[in-house]
N, C-alpha and C positions, 0 to 999 in steps of 0.2 A: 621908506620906513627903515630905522635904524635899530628897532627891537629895543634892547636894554640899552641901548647906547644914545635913546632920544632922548631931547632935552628937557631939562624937568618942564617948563613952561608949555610945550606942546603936551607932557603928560599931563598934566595939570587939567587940559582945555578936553580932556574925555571924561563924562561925568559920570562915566559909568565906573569911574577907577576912586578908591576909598584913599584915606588920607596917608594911611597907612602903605599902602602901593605905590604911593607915589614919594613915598619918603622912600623909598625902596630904591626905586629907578633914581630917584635924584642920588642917591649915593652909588650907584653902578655908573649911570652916566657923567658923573663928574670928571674933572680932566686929572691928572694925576699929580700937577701940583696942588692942587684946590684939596686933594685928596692925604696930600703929606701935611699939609699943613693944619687939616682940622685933627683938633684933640679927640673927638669923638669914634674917629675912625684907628683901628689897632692895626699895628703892622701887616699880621695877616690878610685884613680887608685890603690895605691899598695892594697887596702883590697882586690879589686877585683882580683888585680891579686894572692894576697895569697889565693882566693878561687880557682881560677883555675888550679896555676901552684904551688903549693907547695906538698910535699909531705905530708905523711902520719903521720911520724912520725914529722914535723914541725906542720903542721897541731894541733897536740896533744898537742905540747908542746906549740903552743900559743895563747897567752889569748884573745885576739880578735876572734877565731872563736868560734862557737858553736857549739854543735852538729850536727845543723840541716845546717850549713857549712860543716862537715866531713863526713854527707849522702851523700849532693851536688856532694863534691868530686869522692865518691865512684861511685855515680850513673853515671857520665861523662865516670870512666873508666880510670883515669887518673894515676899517677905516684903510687898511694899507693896501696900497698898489700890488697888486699877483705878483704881476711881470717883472717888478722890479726886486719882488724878496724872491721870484726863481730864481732869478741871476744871482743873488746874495750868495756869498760861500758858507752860509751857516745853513741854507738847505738841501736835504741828502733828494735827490729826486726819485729817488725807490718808492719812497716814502709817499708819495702820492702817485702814483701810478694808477692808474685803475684798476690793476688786476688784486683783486683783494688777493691772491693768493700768497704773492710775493712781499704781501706787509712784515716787516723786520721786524715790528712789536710783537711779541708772544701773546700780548693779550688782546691784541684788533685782528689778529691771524684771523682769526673766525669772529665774522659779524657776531653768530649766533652766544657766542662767549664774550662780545664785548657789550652785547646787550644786559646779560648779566653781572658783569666784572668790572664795569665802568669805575673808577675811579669816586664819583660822583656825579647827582643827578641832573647832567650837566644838559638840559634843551635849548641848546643856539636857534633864537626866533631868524637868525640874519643867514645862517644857511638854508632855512627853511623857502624863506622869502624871497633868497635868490635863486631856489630852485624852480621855483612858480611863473610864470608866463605875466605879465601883464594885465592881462585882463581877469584876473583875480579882483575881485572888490575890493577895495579900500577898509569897508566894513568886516569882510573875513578876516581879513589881514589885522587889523587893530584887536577884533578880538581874539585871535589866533594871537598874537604877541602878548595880549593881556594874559593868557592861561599857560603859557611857557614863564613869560618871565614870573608869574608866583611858583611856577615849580623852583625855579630859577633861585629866588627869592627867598623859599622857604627852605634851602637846606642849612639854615641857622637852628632848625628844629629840629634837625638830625643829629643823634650822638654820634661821636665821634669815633668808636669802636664799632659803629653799623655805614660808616662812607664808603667802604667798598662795594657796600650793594646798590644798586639800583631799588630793586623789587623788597616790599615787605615779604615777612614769611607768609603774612595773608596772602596767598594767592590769588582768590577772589578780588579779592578788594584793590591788589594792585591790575589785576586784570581791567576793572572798571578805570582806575586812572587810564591806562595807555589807552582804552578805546575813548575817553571823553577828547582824548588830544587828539589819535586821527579823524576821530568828526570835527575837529575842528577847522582841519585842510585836506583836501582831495587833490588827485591826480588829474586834470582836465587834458592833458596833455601827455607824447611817451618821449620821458627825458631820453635823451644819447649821452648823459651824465651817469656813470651809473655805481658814482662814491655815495656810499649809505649814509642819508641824513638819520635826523633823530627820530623823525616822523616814521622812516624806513626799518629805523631796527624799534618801536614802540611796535609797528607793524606786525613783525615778526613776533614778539613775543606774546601777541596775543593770536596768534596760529596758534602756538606754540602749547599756550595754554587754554586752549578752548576744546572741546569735546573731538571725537573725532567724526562725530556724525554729525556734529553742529555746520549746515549750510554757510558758509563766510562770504560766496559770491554767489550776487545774481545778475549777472550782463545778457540782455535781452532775454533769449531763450535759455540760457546754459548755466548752468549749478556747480557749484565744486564744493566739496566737503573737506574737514580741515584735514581728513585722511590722505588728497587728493593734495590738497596747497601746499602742505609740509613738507612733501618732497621734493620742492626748491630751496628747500631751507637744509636739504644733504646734498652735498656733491655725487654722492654715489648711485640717485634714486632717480629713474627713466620719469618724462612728463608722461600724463597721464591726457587720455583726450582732452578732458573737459577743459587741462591746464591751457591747451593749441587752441581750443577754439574758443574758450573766452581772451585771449590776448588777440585771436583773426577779426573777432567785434569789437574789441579795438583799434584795430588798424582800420577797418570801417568807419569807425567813428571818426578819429584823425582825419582820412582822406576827404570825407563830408565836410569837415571844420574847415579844412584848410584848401576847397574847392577845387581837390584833384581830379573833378568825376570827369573832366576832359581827355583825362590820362586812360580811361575807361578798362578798370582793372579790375578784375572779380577776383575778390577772395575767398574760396573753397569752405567749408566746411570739412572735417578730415571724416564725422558721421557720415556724411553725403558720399565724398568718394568712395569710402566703404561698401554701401549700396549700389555707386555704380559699377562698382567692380566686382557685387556677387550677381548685379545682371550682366553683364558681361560674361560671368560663368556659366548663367543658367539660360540668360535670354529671355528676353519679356514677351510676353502675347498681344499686348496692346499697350495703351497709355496708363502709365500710373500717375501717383503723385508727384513722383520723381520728374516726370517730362516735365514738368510745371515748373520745377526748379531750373533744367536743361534750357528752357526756354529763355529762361532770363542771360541766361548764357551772351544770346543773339546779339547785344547790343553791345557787346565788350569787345575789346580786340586782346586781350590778354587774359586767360583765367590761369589762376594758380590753383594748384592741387596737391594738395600734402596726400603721401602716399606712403602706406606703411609696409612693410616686409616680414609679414608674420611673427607682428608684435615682439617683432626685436631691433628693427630701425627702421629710423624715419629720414624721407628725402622730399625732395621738393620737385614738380613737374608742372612746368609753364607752358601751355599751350600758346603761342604767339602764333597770332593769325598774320601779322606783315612779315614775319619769314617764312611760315609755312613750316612750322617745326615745334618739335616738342622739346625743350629743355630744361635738361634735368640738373640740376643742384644738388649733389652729394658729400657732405660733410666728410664721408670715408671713402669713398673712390671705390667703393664695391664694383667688382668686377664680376658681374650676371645678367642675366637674359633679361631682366626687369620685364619680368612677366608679371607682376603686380601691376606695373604700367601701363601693359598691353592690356587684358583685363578690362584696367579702369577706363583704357580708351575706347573699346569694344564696348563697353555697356555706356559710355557716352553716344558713339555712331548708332547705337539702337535708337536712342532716346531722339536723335535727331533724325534719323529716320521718317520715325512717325512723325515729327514735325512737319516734314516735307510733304508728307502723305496727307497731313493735313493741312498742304498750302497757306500753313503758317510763314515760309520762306517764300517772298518775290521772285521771280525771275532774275532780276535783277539783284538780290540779296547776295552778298558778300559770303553767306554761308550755307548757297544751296548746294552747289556741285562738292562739298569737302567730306572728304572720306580721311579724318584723323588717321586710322590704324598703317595706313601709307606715308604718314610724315615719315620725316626722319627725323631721328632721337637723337639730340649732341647732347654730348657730357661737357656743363662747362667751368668745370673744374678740372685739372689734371694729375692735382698734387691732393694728398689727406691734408686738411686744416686739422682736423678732430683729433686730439688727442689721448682722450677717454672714451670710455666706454657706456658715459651716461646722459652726456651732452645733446646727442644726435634732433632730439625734437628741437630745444634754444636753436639751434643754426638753422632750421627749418624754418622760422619763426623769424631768425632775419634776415633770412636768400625772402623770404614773403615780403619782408619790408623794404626791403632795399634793391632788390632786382628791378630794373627798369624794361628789361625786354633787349637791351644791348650790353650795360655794365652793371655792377653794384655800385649804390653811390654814396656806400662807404664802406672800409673796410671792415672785412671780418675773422678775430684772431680768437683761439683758445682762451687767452685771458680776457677779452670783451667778453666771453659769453660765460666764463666762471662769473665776474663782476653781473651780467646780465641778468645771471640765474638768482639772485639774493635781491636783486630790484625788481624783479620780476614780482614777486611774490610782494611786496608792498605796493605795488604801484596795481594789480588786480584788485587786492584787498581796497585799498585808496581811492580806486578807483569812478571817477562824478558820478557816474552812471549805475556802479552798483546797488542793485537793489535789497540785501539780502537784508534782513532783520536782525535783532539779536537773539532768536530763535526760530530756527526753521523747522519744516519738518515735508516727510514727503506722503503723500495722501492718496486713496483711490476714490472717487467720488463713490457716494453710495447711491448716484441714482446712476451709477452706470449702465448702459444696457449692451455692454459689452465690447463699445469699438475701445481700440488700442489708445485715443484720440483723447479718453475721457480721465486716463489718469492724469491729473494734477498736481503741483507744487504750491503748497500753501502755508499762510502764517499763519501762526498760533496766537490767538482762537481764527478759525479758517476766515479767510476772505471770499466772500464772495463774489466781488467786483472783481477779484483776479483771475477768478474759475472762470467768468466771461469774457475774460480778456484774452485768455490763453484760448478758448473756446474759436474768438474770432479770427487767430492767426490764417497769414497764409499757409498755402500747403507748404511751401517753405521752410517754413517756419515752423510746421507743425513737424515737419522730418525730423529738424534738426530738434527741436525741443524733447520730441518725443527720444530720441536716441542721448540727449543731453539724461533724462530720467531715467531712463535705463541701468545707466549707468552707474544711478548712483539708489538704486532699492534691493534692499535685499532679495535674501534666495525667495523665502515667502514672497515677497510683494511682486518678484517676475514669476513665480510660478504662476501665482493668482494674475496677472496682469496676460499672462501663456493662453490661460486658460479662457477668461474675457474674448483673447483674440479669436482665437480655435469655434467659439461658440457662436463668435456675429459671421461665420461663413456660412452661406446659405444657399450659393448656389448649386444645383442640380450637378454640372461639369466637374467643378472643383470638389464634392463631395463624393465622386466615386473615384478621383485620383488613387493610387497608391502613394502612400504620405511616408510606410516605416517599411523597409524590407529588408531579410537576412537571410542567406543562403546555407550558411553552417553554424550545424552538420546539415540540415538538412531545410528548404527555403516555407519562411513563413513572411506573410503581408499583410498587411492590415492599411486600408483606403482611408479618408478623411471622416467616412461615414462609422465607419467602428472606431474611431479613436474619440469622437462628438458622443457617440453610446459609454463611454467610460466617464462622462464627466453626467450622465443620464441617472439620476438616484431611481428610479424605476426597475432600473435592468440591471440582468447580472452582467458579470468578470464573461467579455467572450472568452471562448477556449482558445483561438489563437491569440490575442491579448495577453492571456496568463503564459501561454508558452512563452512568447516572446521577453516578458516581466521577469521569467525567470530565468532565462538564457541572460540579460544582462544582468541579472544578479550573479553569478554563476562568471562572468566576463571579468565582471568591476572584481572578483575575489580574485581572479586569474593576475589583471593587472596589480593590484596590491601585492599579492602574494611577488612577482616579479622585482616591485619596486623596490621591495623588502629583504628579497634573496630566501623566503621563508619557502612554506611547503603547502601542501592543499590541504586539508583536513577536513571538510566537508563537501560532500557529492552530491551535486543538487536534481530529481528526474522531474523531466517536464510529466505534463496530462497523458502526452505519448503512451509511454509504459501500459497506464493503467487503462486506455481505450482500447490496445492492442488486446488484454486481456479477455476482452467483450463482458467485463460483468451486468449482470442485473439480465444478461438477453438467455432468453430460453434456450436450454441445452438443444432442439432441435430445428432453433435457429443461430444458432452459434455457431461463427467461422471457425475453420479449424486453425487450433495454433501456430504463428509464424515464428518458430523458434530463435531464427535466426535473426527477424526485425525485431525482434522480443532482448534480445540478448545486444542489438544493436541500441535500442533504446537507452540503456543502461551502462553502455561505455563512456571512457574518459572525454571531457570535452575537451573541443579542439583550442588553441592555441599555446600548448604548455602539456609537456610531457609528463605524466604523474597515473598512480596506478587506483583503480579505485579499491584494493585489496589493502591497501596504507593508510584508507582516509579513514576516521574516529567514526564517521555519521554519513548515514543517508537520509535525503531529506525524499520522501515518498508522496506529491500530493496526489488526491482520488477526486473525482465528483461523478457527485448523484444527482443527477437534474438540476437544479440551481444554488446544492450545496456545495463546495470545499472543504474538505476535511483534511489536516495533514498528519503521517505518520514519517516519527524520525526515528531511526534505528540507529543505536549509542552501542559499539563496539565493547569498548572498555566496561560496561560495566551490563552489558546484555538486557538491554532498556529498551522498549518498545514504549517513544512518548506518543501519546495523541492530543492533537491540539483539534477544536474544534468552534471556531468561533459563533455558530449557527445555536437560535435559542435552545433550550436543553426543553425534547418532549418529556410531558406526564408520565407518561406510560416508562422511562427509565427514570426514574427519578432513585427508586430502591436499588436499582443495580445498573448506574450508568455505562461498564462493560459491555451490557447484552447489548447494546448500537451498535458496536463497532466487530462485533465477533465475526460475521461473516465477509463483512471486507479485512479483517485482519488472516480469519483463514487462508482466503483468497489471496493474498499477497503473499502470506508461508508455501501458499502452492507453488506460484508463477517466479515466485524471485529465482529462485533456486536454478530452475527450469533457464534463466536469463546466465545467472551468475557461472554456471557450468563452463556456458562458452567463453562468456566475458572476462571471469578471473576463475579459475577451478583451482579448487582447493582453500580459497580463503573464506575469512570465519561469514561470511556473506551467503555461503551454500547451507547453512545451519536450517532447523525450522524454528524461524521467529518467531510460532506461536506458542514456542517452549521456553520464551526470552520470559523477561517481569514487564508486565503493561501499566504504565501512570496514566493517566487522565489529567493535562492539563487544566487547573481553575482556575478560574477569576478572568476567563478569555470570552464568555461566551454572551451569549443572551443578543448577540446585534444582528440588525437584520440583515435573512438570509441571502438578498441581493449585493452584500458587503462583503460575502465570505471569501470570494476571491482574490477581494485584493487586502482581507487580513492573513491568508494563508501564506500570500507573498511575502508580506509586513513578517512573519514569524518566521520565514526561512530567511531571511538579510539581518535578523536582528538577536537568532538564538546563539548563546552561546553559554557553554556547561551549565547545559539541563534546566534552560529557565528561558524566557523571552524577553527582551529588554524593549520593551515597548514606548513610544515617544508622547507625549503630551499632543491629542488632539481634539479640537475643539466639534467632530461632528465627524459623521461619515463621509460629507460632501469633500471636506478637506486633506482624507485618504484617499480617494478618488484622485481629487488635482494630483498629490503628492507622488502619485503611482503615475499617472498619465504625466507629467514633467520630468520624474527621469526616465520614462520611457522613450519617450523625445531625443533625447541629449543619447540615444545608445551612437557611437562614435564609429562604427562599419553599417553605419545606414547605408545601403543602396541605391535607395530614391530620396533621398534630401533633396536634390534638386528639384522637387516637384512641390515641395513645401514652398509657403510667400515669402516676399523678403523680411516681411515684419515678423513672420513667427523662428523666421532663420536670427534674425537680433537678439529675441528673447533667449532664445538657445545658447546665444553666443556668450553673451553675460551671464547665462546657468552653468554654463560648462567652466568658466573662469573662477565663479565663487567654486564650483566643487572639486576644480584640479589644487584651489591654493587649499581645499582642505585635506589634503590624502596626504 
């Protein structure tokens, strides 16, 4: 097929083409005498059309084109010989280079600017079509040329003061044009061409211009948002997983098509080796989902494993079983212990383990007697290829495609992979296989009954055929799926997905683990069984819960204030204090006072030097049997506030003060008695019950099983004399919110005693709340 350059008589014989179209193409494809000599045609028409439809050696021989008309030509694809206008001396060969980087034109420098800037809306059907493999239909192809050549066609409709743009200023509505034209041709295939057609930069502009929450790929299991895809479209921006592992389901795919499976080469998942490298850290008890995956392992003689280095770069690690070696593909020549490696091989050897254990492996099987963590690791590169700093995943992505287990079997240079990185990104989007919609969205089923398993990706209005589709994967596939979603929901939807997980544990064993523990100042724990009682609307705030809630509040001010170079200004005292004091127990069962733990309660906390005689506020909180009540004592202006979330009794309704009198004396007593030793002489030794006493309003009336984790809520959230409270739709959902960042405290002591599924949810809460600090 010749696009605009067939002959009227063949256009003529599609009857899906109007009369009008085909007068069209009959004057594009006409030959250039035919074209000088009708009166109908103006000067202007035939130059254009001598750029489009003349040959090569016309071309040459006349004086009206220019060189930079005879690239034109060649780049279209059209009637003239390559090979023979490379050799022409009118072509500059920079100029076609692959590496977009070195293009001399100011205004092709950048795909993403020629997309916009184009000259005119110029969609060559003949580059398209020779991008395309064969086995493309005849039927795509004719109408895939029928919807180019009317853009083609129709810039007779365009004023002449508006040809430098491509795009109308409607946004929308040109959005809609560039996606009717990529539906019109896909990517079945992964070019090694990787000069942007038209199709490749329409591609792009519609990333470009589409939401950033809007779903744009769905390849088997794996998602990518346009948050995620756009940063192929910078040079400066790291890939992101979802970007590796939907391009590794297509290298999958290719190898199927093209009946490599002889080659027997497993390509990784970079979610999965992730997993086997935090069992590797922690070590499994038995078989998980994971072994299921490990297993598939067995039949390959090659697996590849992208392997990342604390999310700052990425390498490649090919386990080859006919050498007996691990081989590592490093874009920078990092020179380290690749203990990321060892790790992921170590939680591989677990997994195979139990394989063995369970006379999954023959005697006879090629992979009983092998203990990986014994290979030996060659580097097989010697020199940095990489010459940036953002690249590092793209080279990962073609040591995966092109390592054979002895060579690469083809070269891999800095400017392939700048070019890569901008094909990249149409050829996912383009891609046969994607399934994504023109609206996506990500969802938790509502009849969840809590496994991790049940959140779902679905189309608007939801499908339910996909809920059972995703339902039936393999475990496999449920790994990776589930870690592809992850990925991509917000803080809410993994706290709430946290919380899900946390609640379908049920076992006896696993329920008296120690899940959160902290040493300093002084060691509090809390097992699987009290962190399940915080998500319990029934029960109150344990007492070590709420210490521990507020020691990371109290942490998280430390690291800010840090970040910031600022100072502390609020002093936060756990329950400690106020239990030490024994209120409410009968004076002649009351311990006698420990001055010195009393006074110890109340100092500076640890990781940052700072006095509490400097700080504006003490945050005081107390409980009464299943109340919280908090008092915060305001330096500056000698303000005793009381917050009290707990309904407000009858009986003070005329003088809400008389509640709090005798734990307000009670703390004018004992503070004093602390602050002696702790800081003597600052304004902290005074009697607060001589301070002025506010009554916080509009906090109260929620039940009293909630009050603990509103007390918390009101020490993280006060600041000058008021409480900046957050939109919640119910108490259940400060429960999650409190138990999710309780999780995420980052000097856990026993994390490794948590699953690996609720270690993933962590992983992505802690990511969404470091980019927000």
């Amino acid at each position: 097929m010749e696009g605009a350059g067939q002959a009227p008589q063949e256009a003529k014989s599609f009857k899906s083409m109007d009369d009008e179209t085909i007068e069209e193409i009959e004057r594009a494809g006409q030959t250039c005498e035919e074209a000088k000599s009708s009166e109908s045609i103006d000067k202007e028409t035939i130059e254009e059309i001598e750029r489009a439809g003349q040959t090569c050696e016309e071309a040459k021989s006349s004086e009206s084109i220019d060189k930079e008309g005879i690239e034109e030509i060649e780049r279209v694809g059209q009637t003239c010989e390559e090979e023979e206008a490379k050799s022409s001396e009118y072509i500059d060969e920079e100029k076609i280079d692959y590496n977009i980087e070195t293009t001399t034109d100011d205004d092709l420098g950048n795909p993403i600017k020629r997309a916009k800037c184009s000259e005119s809306p110029t969609f060559s059907t003949s580059s398209l079509v020779s991008e395309c493999p064969e086995s493309i239909s005849s039927e795509v192809e004719n109408q895939s040329a029928l919807s180019l050549v009317s853009q083609l066609m129709n810039e007779e409709t365009i004023s002449a003061h508006d040809d430098e743009q491509i795009f109308s200023e409607d946004g929308e509505k040109q959005q809609e044009e560039t996606k009717h034209i990529i539906n019109s041709m896909t990517y079945d295939y992964l070019p090694q061409d990787y000069t942007l057609t038209d199709l490749d930069l329409s591609a792009h502009c519609v990333i470009q211009y589409s939401n950033e929450d809007d779903i744009l790929v769905m390849i088997d299991d794996i998602y990518i948002k346009q948050r995620y895809l756009v940063c192929l479209l910078d040079g400066n921006k790291w890939l992101d997983d979802e970007v590796i592992s939907a391009y590794i389901c297509c290298l999958k795919e290719q190898a199927q098509l093209l009946n490599q499976n002889e080659a027997k080469v497993y390509f990784e998942n970079p979610f999965v080796t992730r997993l086997l490298k935090q069992d590797g850290e922690s070590g499994i008890g038995g078989p998980t989902g994971l072994t299921t995956v490990v297993k598939n392992y067995l039949d390959h003689d090659m697996i590849h494993l992208p392997i990342n280095i604390k999310n700052s770069h990425w390498y490649l690690a090919s386990v080859n079983f006919d050498k007996s070696e691990i081989q590592v593909h490093d874009s920078l020549c990092w020179k380290h212990s690749r203990a990321d490696l060892i790790l992921t091989l170590q939680g591989l050897q677990y997994h195979l383990n139990i394989l063995k254990g369970q006379e999954v492996l023959s005697d006879r099987h090629k992979w009983k007697d092998i203990d990986f963590t014994k290979w030996k690791i060659t580097e097989q590169l010697q020199k940095p290829i990489q010459k940036d700093s953002s690249s590092c995943g793209l080279f990962l992505l073609k040591f995966m495609e092109y390592w054979t287990g002895h060579t690469l079997s083809h070269p891999i240079t800095q400017e392939i992979i700048t070019s890569f990185r901008f094909k990249l990104a149409a050829v996912l989007l383009c891609w046969k296989n994607n399934r994504a919609p023109p609206t996506t969205s990500v969802e938790e089923s509502e009849e969840s009954d809590g496994d991790p398993s049940d959140v779902i990706m679905s189309e608007i209005p939801f499908d339910q055929k996909k809920s059972k589709e995703l339902s039936s994967l393999s475990p496999e596939n449920k790994y990776q799926s589930l870690m592809s979603i992850l990925s991509n929901l917000s803080l809410h939807e993994l706290v709430g997905g946290l919380c899900n997980y946390i609640k379908s544990i049920n076992s006896a064993e696993a329920l008296e683990k120690v899940w959160v523990q902290s040493s300093d100042p002084y060691p509090i724990s809390l097992t699987l069984q009290k962190i399940q009682e915080m998500l319990n609307e029934e029960l109150p705030m344990d007492r070590d819960c709420f210490n521990l809630v507020v020691r990371k509040i109290m942490f998280d001010d430390i690291q800010m204030v840090k970040k910031r170079r600022g100072v502390i200004t609020k002093h936060y005292l756990d329950i400690k204090f106020w239990m030490i004091t024994d209120f409410g127990r009968h004076p002649d069962y009351r311990k006698k006072l420990d001055v010195e733990q009393l006074a110890y309660s109340v100092r500076s906390w640890p990781g940052i030097k700072y006095s509490v005689s400097s700080c504006k506020s003490i945050h005081i909180p107390i409980q009464s049997g299943r109340d919280f009540i908090l008092f915060i004592l305001d330096k500056d202006t000698r303000t005793v506030y009381i917050l009290d979330p707990t309904p407000i009794d009858p009986i003070y309704q005329r003088n809400p003060h008389a509640k709090y009198m005798h734990r307000l004396l009670w703390i004018a007593e004992n503070l004093p008695k602390a602050m002696s030793r702790a800081c003597p002489g600052s304004i902290w030794n005074e009697n607060i019950f001589l301070w002025q006493q506010k009554v916080v309003h509009g906090i109260s009336g929620y039940k009293r099983e909630l009050s603990g984790f509103f007390v918390t809520l009101f020490m993280s959230t006060w600041e000058e004399g008021k409480v900046n409270l957050p939109f919640l739709k119910d108490g259940y959902e400060l429960r999650k919110q409190i138990m999710g960042n309780l999780l995420t405290m980052k000097d856990n002591e026993c994390q490794d005693n948590m699953h690996t599924g609720v270690l993933d949810f962590i992983s992505f809460i802690r990511k969404i709340q470091d980019n927000r600090i």
